[in-house]
N, C-alpha and C positions, 0 to 999 in steps of 0.2 A: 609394485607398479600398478597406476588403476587403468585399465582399460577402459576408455571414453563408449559405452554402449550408450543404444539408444534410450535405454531405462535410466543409466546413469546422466546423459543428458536433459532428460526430462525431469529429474529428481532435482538436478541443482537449479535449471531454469522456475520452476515453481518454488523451489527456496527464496531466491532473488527475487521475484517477483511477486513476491506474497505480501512484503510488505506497500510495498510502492500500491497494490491492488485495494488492501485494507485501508489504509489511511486513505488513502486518493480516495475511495469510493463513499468514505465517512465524511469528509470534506466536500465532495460530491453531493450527496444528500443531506447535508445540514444546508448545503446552501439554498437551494430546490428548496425545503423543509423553509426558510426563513423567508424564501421569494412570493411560496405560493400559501405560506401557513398551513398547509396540510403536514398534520400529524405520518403519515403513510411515509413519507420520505426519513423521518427518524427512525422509524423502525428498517426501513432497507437498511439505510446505514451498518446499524447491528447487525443484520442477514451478511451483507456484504463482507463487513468482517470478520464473522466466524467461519466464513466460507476460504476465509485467507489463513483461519487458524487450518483448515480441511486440509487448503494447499502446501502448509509448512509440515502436516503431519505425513499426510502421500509423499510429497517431495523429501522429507527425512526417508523415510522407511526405502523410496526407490534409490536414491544415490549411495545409501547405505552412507557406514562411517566415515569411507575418505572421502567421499561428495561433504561431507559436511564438513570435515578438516580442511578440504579445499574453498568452502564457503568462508569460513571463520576468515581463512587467510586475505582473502577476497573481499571482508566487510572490516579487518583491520588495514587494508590498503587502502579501499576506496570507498568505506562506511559512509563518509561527512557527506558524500554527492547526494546521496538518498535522503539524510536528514537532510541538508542545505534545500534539497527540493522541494519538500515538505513545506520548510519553514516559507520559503519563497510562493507557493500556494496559496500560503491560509494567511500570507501578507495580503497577498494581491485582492486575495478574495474580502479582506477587511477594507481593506482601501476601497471597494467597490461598493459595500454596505455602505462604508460612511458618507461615499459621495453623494450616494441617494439617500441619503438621511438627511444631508444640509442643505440638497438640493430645496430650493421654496416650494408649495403646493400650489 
């Protein structure tokens, strides 16, 4: 039986939330990156997400094995919401580019 601590709650909340962090904040600063043409914003991007790899590696190590057996269970029940969201982002965010691209000057 796992005992829900506060280590072990903080373990799986940065699991879950590691990816939603990395991609969001990669999508984040590409856009920024494309808006403003500064270079500084791709390079966050990559800061940002290794910072999510940081979080999935602390978040494994604190919830130990059943936090991740309980994650697994958790990303085969309700995986698609996280991808779906994603993919609904970097939609929205394209639709936004191209409006200002046919916009006339």
């Amino acid at each position: 039986m796992v005992t829900y601590t506060p280590q072990f709650i903080i373990g799986v909340i940065l699991i879950v939330t590691n990816q939603l962090f990395g991609w969001g904040g990669i999508v984040v600063c590409e856009y920024f990156a494309h808006k403003t043409k500064k270079k500084i914003f791709h390079a966050a991007g990559i800061g940002i997400y290794a910072v999510s790899w940081g979080m999935f590696l602390l978040g494994t190590i604190l919830a130990g094995p059943q936090g991740v057996a309980l994650i697994k269970q958790l990303f085969a029940r309700y995986g698609f919401i996280t991808v779906a969201a994603l993919v609904v982002i970097a939609v929205v965010i394209w639709f936004l580019f191209r409006r200002k691209r046919s916009t006339p000057r």
